[in-house]
N, C-alpha and C positions, 0 to 999 in steps of 0.2 A: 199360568199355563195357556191361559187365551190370546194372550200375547203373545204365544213361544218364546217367550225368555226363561229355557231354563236352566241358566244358572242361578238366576233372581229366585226362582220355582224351590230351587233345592235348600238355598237358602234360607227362602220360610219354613220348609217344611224341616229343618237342623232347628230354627230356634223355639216353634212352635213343639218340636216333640222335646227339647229341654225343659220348656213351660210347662208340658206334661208331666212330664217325672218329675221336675219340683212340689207339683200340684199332687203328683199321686203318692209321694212320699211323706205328702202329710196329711193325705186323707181329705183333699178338698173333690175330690173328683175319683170316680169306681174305676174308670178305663181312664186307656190311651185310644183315641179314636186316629191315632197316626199311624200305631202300632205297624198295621198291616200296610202302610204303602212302604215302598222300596224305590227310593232314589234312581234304583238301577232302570226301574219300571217309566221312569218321566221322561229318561233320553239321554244321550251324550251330549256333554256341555258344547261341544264343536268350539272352536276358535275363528274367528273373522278374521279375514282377509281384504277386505273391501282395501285399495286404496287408487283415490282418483286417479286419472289418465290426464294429463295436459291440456286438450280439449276438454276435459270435466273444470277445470281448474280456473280454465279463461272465460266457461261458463257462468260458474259460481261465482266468480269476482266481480261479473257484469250482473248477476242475479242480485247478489244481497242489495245494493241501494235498492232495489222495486220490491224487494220482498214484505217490505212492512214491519220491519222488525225495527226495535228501538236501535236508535246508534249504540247506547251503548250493547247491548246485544251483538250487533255486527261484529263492533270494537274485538271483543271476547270471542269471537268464532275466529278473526284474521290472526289476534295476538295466539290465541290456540298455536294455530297453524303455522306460526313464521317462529314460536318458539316451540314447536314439538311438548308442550306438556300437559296434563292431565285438564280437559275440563274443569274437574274441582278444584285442581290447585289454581287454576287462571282465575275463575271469579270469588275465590278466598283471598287474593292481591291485596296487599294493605299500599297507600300510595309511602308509607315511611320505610318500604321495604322497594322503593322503586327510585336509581341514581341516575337520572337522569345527563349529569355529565362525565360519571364513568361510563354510561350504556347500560347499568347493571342490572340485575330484578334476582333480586335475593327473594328463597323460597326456601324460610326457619321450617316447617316441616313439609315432610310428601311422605309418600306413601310408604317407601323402603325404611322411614324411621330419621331419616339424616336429611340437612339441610342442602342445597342447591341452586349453583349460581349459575346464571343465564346471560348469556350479552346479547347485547339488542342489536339487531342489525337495524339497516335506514328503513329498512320497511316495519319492523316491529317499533320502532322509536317513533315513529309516525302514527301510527296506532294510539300508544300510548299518551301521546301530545295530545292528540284530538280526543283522549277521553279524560284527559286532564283539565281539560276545557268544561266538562262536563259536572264530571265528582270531584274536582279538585279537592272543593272546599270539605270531604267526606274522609274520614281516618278511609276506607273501604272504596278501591277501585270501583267497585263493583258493588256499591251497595244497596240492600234490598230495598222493597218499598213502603217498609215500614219504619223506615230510618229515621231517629229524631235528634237532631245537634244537639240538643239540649239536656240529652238522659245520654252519656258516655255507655252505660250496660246494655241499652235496647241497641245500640249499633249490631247491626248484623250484614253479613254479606247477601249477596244473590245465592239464593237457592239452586242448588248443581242443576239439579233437573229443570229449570224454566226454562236452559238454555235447551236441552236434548228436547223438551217438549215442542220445544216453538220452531224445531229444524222438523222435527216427526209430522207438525200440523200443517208446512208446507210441503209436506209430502206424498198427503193422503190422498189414493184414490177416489174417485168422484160418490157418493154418495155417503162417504165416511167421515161427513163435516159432524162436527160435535157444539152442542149447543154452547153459546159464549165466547168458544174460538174463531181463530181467522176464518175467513171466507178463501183467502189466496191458498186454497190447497195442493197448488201445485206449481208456487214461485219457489221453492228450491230441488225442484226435480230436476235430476241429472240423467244421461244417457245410458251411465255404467249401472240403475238401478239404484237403490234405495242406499241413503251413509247418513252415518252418524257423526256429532262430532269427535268423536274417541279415530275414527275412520282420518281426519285431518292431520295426527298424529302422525300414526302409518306413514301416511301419505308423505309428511315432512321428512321422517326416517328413510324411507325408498329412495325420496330424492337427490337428497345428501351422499347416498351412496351410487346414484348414479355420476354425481357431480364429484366424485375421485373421494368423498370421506371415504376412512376407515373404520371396519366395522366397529371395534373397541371405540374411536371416540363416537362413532352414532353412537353407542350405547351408555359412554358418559352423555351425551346431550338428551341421551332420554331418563336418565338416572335410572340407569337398572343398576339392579347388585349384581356385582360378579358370582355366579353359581361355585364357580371354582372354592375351595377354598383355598389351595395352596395361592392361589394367582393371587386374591382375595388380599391375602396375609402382605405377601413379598411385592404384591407389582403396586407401588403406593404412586404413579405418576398421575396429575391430574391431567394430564392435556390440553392445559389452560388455550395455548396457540392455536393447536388445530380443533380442539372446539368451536371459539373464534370466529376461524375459516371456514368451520361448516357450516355455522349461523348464517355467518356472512353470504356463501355461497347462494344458500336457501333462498334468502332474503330478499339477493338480488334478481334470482330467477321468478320468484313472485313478482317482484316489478316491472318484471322484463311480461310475463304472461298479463299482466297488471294493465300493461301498454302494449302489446303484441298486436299486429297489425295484419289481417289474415290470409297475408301472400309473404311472413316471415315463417321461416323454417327453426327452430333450435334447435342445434347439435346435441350433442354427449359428450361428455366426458371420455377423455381417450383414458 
């Protein structure tokens, strides 16, 4: 709650009062000391909306090299962004789920339960080369720092949160340095106010449909379920094409903002 996160906030307070009633159903504990708080009483979950501006875009892509963050870190915020998908699914990457001369980057599970295939445009394949260079030699794109070749079970990936942590620490207002963290608390501050990586997402999704996608395949390339059920049932088309194209589009436009030169203009999409 000090954080205002709360949906995080509701969520303890769901698993902690379960803990309760397992506890007091068998006589480990007299009360619930949860009892009396109400969900209703912490706030509305609200929804974010954050997603960067073009100028935030040309900002950030000139920020991260000075920011101080590990390459591969960087790597993980760009591939976020040019494949529109969940922070935790990006630094969960295994490299034997990565084709590099179909373009592909297969993703066995996400969050809706089902599997998920991504094609790489030239800027997300760029990405990945350059951190192939890195972890190659690691089952794990992205693997944490306590990784040891030699015990296949201790393999583990990067932890979701180092990434959201190390964007939040350069973003902190001035006297809100925390002991051990960066000192650069204020190499990823943007103009449009405070983002997250989940925010890059958005951002990728917004774009795509400025640049003529269609909303059904933004929302295959961001693998949502269809709410519908009927649609659900009967519309079985993947959109493998204009997926594709919407990557591809994104892709390009990131390269173009990548190298954008500050007396060039970018249109829209008619």
């Amino acid at each position: 709650m000090a954080r205002d996160v709360v949906r995080m906030t509701k969520r303890v307070l769901s698993d902690l009062r379960q803990m309760f009633g397992f506890a007091l159903d068998r006589d480990y504990v007299e009360a619930d000391p949860t009892a009396r708080i109400k969900k209703a009483k912490i706030g509305p979950d609200g929804e974010r909306d954050r997603v960067l501006g073009e100028a935030e875009l040309i900002d950030l892509l000139k920020k991260l090299p000075k920011s101080g963050m590990a390459e591969t870190t960087q790597c993980a915020l760009l591939i976020q962004m040019a494949t529109i998908t969940r922070i935790g699914e990006t630094v969960g990457a295994r490299w034997e789920h990565v084709d590099f001369e179909r373009r592909l980057w297969v993703l066995p599970e996400t969050k809706n339960g089902k599997s998920h295939q991504v094609w790489l445009s030239d800027f997300a394949l760029r990405q990945f080369e350059r951190l192939h260079a890195i972890t190659g030699e690691t089952p794990w794109c992205f693997p944490g720092s306590r990784y040891d070749p030699a015990i296949e079970k201790t393999n583990l990936p990067l932890d979701t949160k180092t990434v959201t942590k190390q964007v939040a620490d350069r973003q902190r207002e001035p006297g809100g340095q925390i002991a051990g963290r960066t000192k650069l608390i204020d190499a990823l501050k943007l103009g449009g106010g405070q983002w997250r990586p989940h925010d890059l997402r958005r951002t990728g999704a917004s774009a795509m449909a400025e640049l003529g996608a269609l909303p059904d395949v933004i929302e295959k390339c961001l693998n949502h379920t269809e709410e519908n059920k009927m649609k659900r049932i009967y519309q079985r088309a993947t959109y493998e094409g204009p997926m594709r194209d919407a990557w591809r589009l994104w892709g390009e436009r990131l390269d173009l903002l990548a190298n954008k030169p500050a007396n060039v203009v970018t249109l829209r999409a008619a």
